[in-house]
Every structure is written in C-alpha cells, then in structure tokens.
C-alpha positions as CSV (number, residue, x, y, z in Angstrom):
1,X,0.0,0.0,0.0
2,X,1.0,3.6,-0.9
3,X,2.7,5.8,1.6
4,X,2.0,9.8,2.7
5,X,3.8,11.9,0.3
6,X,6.6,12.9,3.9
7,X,7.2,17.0,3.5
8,X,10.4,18.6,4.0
9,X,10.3,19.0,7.8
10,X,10.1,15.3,8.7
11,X,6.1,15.3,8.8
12,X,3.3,13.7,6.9
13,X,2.4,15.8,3.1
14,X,-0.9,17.1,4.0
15,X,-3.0,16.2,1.1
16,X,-4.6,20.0,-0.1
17,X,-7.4,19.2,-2.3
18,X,-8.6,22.0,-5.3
19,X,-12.0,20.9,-3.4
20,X,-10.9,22.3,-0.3
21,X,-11.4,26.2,-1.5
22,X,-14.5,27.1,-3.3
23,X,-14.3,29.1,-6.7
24,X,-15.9,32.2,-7.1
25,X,-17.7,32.1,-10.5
26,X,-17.7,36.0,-11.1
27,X,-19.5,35.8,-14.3
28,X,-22.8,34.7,-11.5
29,X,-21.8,36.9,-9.3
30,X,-21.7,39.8,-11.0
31,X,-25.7,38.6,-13.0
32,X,-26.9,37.8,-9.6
33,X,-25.5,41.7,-8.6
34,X,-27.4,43.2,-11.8
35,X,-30.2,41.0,-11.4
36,X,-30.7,41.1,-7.5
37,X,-29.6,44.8,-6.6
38,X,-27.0,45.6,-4.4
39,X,-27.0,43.6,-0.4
40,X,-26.6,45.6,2.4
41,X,-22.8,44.2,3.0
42,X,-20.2,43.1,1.4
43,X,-16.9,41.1,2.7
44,X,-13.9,41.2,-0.8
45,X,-11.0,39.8,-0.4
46,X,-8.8,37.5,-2.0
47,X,-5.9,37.1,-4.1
48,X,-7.5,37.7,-7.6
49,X,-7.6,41.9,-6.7
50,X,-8.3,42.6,-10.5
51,X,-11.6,41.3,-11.0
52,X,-12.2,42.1,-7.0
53,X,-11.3,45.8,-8.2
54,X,-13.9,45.0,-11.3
55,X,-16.6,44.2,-9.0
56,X,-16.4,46.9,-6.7
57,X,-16.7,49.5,-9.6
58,X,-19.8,47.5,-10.6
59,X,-21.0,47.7,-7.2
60,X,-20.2,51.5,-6.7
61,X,-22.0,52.7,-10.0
62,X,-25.1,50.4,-9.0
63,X,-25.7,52.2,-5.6
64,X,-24.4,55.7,-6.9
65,X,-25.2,56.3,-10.4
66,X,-24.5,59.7,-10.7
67,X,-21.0,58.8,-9.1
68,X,-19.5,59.9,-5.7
69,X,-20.2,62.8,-3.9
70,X,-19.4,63.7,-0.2
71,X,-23.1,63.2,1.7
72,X,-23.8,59.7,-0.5
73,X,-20.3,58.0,-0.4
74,X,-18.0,57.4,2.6
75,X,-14.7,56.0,2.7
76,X,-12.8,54.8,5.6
77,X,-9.2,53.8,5.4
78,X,-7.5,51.4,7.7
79,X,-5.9,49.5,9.1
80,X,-7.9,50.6,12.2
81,X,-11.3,50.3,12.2
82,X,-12.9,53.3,13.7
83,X,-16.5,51.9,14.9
84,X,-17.9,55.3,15.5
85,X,-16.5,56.3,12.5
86,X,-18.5,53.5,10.6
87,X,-21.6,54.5,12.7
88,X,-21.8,58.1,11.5
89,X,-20.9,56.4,7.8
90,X,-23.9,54.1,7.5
91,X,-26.6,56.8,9.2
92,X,-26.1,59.1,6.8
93,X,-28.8,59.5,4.7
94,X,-28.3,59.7,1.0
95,X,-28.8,62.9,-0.8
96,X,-30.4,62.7,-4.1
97,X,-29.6,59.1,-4.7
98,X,-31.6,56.1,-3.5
99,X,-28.6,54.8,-1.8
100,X,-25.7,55.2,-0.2
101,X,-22.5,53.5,-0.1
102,X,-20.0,53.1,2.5
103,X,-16.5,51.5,1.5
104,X,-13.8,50.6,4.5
105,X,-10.4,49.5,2.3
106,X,-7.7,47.7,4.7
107,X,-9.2,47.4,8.5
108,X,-7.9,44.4,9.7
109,X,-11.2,43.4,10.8
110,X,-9.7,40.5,12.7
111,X,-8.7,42.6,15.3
112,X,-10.9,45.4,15.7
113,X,-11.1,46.7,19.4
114,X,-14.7,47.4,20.1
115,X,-15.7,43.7,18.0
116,X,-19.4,43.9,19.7
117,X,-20.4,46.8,18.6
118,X,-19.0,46.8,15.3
119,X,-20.8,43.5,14.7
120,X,-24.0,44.8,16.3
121,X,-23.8,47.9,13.7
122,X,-23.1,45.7,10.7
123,X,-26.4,43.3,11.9
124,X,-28.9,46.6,11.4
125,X,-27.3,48.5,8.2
126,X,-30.3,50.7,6.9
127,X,-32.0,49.6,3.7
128,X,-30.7,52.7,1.9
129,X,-26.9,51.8,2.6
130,X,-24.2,49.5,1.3
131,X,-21.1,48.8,3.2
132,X,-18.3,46.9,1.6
133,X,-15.2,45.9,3.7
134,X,-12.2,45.7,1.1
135,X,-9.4,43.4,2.0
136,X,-5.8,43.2,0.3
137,X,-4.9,39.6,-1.5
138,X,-3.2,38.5,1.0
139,X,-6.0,39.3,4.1
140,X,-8.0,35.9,5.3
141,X,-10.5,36.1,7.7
142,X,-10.8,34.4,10.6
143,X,-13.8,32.6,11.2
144,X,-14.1,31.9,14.6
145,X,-14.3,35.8,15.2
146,X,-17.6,37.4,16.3
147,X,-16.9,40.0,13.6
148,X,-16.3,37.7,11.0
149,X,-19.4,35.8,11.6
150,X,-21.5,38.7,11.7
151,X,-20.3,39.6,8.5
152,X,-21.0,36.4,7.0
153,X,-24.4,36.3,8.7
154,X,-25.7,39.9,7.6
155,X,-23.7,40.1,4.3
156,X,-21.9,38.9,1.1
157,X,-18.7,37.0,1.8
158,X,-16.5,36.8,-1.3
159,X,-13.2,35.3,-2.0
160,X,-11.8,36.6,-5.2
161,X,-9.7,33.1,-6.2
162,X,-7.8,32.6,-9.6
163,X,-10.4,31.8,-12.2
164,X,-10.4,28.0,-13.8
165,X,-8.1,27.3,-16.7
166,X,-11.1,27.7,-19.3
167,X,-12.3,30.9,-18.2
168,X,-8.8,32.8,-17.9
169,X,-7.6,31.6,-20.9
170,X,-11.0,32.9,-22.4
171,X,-9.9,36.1,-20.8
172,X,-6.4,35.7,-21.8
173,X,-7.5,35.1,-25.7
174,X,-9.8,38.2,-25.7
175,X,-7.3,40.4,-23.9
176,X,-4.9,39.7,-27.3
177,X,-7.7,40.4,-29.3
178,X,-8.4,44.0,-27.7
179,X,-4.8,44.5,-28.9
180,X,-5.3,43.0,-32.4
181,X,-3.8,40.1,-31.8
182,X,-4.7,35.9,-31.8
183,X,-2.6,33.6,-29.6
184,X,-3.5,29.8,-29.4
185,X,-3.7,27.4,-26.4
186,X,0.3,26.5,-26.4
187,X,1.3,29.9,-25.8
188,X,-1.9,30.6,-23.7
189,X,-0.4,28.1,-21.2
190,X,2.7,29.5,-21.7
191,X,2.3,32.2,-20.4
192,X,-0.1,31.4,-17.2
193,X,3.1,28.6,-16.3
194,X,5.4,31.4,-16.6
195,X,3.7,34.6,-15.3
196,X,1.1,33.1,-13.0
197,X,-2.8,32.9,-12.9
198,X,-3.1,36.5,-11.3
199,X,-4.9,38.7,-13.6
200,X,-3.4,41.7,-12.2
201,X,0.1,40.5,-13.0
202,X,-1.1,39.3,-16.1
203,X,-2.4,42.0,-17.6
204,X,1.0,43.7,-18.6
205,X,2.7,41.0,-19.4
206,X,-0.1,40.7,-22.2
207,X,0.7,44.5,-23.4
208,X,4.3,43.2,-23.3
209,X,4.3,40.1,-25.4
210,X,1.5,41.5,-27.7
211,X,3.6,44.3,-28.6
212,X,7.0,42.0,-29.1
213,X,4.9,39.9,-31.7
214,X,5.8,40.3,-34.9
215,X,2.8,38.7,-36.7
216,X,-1.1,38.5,-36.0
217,X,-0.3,35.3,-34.1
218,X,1.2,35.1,-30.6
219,X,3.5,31.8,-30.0
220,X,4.3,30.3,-27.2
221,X,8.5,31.6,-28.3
222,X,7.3,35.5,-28.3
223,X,6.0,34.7,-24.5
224,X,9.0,33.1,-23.2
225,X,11.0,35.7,-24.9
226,X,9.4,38.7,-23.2
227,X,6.7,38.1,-20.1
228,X,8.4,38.1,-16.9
229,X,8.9,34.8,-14.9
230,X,7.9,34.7,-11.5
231,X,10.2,32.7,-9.0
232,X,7.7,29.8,-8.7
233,X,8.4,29.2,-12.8
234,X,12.3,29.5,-12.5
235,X,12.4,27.1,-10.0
236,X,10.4,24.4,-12.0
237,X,13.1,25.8,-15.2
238,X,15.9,24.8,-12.6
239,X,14.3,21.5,-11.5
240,X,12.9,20.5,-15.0
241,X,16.8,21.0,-15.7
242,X,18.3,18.8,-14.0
243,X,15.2,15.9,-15.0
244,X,16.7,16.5,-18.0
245,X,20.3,16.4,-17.0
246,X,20.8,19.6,-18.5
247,X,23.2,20.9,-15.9
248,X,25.1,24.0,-17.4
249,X,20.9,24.7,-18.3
250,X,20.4,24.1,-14.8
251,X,23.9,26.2,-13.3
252,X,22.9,29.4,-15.4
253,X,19.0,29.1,-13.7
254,X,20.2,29.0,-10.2
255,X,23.0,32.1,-11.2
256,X,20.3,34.1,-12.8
257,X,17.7,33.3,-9.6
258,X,20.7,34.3,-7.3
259,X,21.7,37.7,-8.9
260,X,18.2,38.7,-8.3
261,X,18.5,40.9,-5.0
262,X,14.6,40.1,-4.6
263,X,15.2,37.0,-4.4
264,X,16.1,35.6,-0.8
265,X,18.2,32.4,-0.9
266,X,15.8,31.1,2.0
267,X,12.7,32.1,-0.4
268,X,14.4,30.4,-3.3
269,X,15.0,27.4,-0.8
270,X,11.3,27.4,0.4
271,X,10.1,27.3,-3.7
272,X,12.7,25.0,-4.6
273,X,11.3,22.4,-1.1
274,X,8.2,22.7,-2.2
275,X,8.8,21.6,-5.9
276,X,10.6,18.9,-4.7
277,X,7.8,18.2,-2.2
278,X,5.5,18.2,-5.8
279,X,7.7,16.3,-7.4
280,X,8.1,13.5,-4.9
281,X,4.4,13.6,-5.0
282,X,3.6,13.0,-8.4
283,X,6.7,10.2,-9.0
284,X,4.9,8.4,-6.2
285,X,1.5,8.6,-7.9
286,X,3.2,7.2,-10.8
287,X,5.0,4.1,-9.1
288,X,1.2,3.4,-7.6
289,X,-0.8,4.1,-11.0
290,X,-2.3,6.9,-9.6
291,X,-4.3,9.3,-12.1
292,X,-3.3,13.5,-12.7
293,X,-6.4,14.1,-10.6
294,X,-4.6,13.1,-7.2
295,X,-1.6,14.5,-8.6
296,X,-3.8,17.7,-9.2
297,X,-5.4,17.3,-5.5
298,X,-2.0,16.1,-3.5
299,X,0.0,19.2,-5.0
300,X,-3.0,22.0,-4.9
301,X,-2.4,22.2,-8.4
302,X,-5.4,23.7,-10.7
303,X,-4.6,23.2,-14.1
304,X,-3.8,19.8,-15.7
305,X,-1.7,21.3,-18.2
306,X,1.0,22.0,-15.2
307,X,0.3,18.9,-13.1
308,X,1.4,17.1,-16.6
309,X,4.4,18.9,-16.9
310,X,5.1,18.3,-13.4
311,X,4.8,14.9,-14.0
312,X,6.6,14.7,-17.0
313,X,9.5,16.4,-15.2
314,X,9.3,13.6,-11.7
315,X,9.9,10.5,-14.3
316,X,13.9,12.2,-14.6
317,X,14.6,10.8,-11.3
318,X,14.1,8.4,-9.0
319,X,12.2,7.6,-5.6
320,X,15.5,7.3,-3.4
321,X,16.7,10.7,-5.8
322,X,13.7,12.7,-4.8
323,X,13.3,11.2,-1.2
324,X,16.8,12.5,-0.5
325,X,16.2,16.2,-2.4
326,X,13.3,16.8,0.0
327,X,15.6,16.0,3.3
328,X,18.7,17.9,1.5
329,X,16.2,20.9,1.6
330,X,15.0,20.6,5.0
331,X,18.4,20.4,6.3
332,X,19.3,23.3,4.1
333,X,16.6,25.2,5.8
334,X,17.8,24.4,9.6
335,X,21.4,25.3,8.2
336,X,20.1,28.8,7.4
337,X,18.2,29.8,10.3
338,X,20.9,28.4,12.8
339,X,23.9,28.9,11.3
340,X,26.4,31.9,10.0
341,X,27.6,29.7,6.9
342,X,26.5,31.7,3.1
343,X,22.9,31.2,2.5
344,X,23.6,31.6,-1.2
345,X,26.6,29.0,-0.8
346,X,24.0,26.8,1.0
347,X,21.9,27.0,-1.7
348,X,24.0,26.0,-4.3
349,X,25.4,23.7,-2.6
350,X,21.6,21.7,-2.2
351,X,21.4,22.3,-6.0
352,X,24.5,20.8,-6.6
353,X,24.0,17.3,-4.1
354,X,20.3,17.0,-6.3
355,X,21.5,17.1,-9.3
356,X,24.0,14.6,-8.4
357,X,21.4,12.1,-7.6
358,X,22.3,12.3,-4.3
359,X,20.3,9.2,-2.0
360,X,20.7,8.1,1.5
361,X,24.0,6.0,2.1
C-alpha cells in the first residue's frame, strides 16, 4: 500500500485538495448583482484583486449612479477600524440618490477593538446603505471571530480566487484580441506557467508580449521571450533541468535566480522544497498508477496542463533521488536559520547534491 507523500520538515504531506477552496464564479456573481440589486454588506477579499477591483466598480455605480459625492459615499481607510467612525458612515442618509454607499479599504477586521459593537452595527445597516469591507490579496478572515461571523451572517462573503483554466484563458485570448492580436492554447499556457494565474500580474505581461509579436499570431516563443517569470516558474526551469540532465541549463537558472537581490536564498530554498515536495508527490503517484487528478489534488495544483508537466518532469529521477532532495532541503533550511555559513553558498550547494542524484547512504 502507498505511503503519505513525507514534507520537508520530517512530517506527513498534507494532502490540499482543489476541493478544499471554493471558486468564485464571477461571471454569477456579477448577474446575480445586476439582477438582484446591491446587499446591504459586502466582505472582498482574496488574491484575484483585479476582477475584486472590477466588481467593486460595478458595485459602486449600482448604488451611486450619478457617481461619488461627499453626503452619499464614505470612505474609511485602515488599518484601524474606527467603529464610531462607521456609525456616523452608514446613518447618513443619502442625498439625491436612492442609496448610499460606504467602503472601508484595509481594516484588519480580525482585530478590531470594540468587535461587539461593530458587529451589532453591521447586523442593522439601513435599507438605503451599502457597506463593503475591502481586504488586500493577502487578508483571510478568521472565522471563529464574532466579527467575522457577523459579517457572514448579515452580508456577502467573497473570496476573489484565480479563475479556472477555461475561463482565464478565455480572458487571456480576448485580452490579445483587444490589442489586435490571436494567440493559441500552447502559448496561452505558456504564459499562465510562466507569469502566474493572477490577472493583475497578467495584464502587462499581455501588453508586453503583444507588442513584441511580430505577426497576427502570438507563440508560445514570443512569450517566453518577453513576459516576466515569477520565482515559482524558474524554479520548475531549474528543477525541469536537471530531470533532464541539462546541468550548465540548470547552473545558469540557479545564477540568474541568485543575482536577483529580490530573491532571498531562504525564499528560493522554500520554492525550490516545495517543488521537490511536488515532485516526490507525483513520482509516487506514478510508481502506484495513480491518475493527474490526485496529482492535481496532492499538489494543490489547478490546471492539468502543469500537473502534466510536473509529472513529465518527476519520471527524470528516481524515488531514493527525490526522497533524499526533500531532506537535503529541509536540512538546508535548519542550516540557514541556525547557522552563520553563506545562504547563497548553501543553496547551491543543495542544488549541486540533487542534481547529483544524491540518495541516502
């Protein structure tokens, strides 16, 4: 019988299923808002902050259709929540509008110091009034809060996630077409590998490569010649590497990752764990005849075009190979918080024992 996948720090893999986090189909969302009217409250956060950004507009010209003015809409900046402040917000009446509209950007509401009577306030908003709490990607609330679940109780809670691989390359597609340009699915995926699933990050990495294409058609070689890589793709580059036994490939990754001053050798060390971690994963679902879907789930992976490149890249080494990688870069990580020796030194020094093949004696 199979195994846990073991992580990096000695403990079981925690299997994170796509399942777990429910997607936010904006496309309802945003009929149910034209449809429905505007709530009473609204809770946005999430990492997707584009089409978060998107639906506040849509929100905002809904309850003020002539646009802002100073009696109809408020706006309360944190990060401390004032609740007196948000009292005298929501009780003003609207002047010349039907409605009035309230927006509080960047109060931790997870640690607001009068909780009761915030959450008291936010259970009897007037009819007239629309409050929307605006969070920043990286806010999550916490649940077991009295806040929180007065928000959810009385209000809208929505998590802005990365949309599914159909709808952003849909997006993607007609984003090249606003710019007179066609791209096809190769280069589509491409470019979400290489610059994420993040529309906000997207967006100008599409004015980029659409500008760099010589022809009508965008390929997947105009992407990888112009759009930016995030960390997360240089680090598969590196590891895909070394599958390959492509080591100079491999040494000219790590030296490009390195001479990066935003990159942090533990950071780099963190990404480069976790592929590992991914790719022990996946070469273990292969030796079982396990399908991409538990690859998919195992990895909290949500496209299959990656999970199959990820498994693609696992069959270059072997169970021992990959077993020893992930305890190279836990040990890596103790080194670097409790030692003086050069994180970079450290790092390549990892690098160097993986692509060795390194396994346990």
């Amino acid at each position: 019988r199979m195994g846990a996948p073991k992580s990096a720090y000695g403990g079981v893999m925690a299997k994170k299923s796509t399942k777990d986090e429910k997607k936010l189909s904006y496309g309802q969302e945003l009929r149910l808002l034209r449809d429905e009217g505007p709530k009473r409250l609204y809770l946005l956060y999430g990492p997707e902050d584009y089409l978060r950004e998107q639906f506040l507009l849509t929100l905002k010209k809904l309850c003020l259709p002539g646009g802002e003015d100073e009696f109809s809409y408020k706006r309360i900046d944190g990060p401390e929540l004032d609740v007196n402040e948000l009292a005298g917000a929501i009780d003003a009446v609207p002047f010349m509008t039907e409605r009035s509209f309230v927006e509080v950007r960047g109060a931790d509401i997870n640690r607001v110091k009068d909780a009761d009577a915030a959450a008291k306030l936010l259970g009897d908003i007037p009819d007239y009034c629309t409050v929307a709490f605006v969070q920043s990607a990286q806010y999550e609330p916490d649940g077991r809060l009295k806040l929180i679940k007065a928000i959810r109780a009385n209000g809208h809670d929505m998590k802005f996630t990365p949309q599914s691989q159909g709808q952003l390359a849909d997006w993607i597609t007609r984003r090249f077409a606003a710019a007179g340009k066609s791209i096809g699915a190769e280069a589509v995926q491409r470019l979400i590998f290489i610059s994420g699933d993040l529309m906000s990050r997207l967006i100008p990495e599409i004015e980029k490569v659409a500008a760099y294409a010589q022809g009508e058609r965008v390929t997947a070689d105009d992407v990888e010649a112009v759009a930016s890589h995030i960390p997360e793709a240089v680090v598969f580059s590196l590891t895909d590497h070394i599958a390959a036994r492509r080591y100079e490939s491999a040494a000219q990754t790590l030296a490009e990752l390195l001479a990066d001053k935003n990159n942090e050798p533990i950071m780099l060390l963190a990404l480069l764990g976790a592929q590992m971690r991914k790719l022990y994963a996946a070469r273990l679902a292969q030796e079982n005849g396990l399908r991409m879907k538990y690859i998919m789930d195992t990895c909290g992976i949500k496209y299959e075009f990656l999970a199959k490149n990820l498994a693609a890249s696992a069959r270059g080494f072997t169970m021992p190979q990959l077993r020893r990688a992930v305890e190279l870069c836990a040990e890596a990580d103790y080194m670097m918080k409790s030692s003086s020796q050069d994180d970079d030194e450290l790092l390549k020094e990892v690098v160097m024992r993986i692509a060795a093949g390194e396994v346990n004696a």
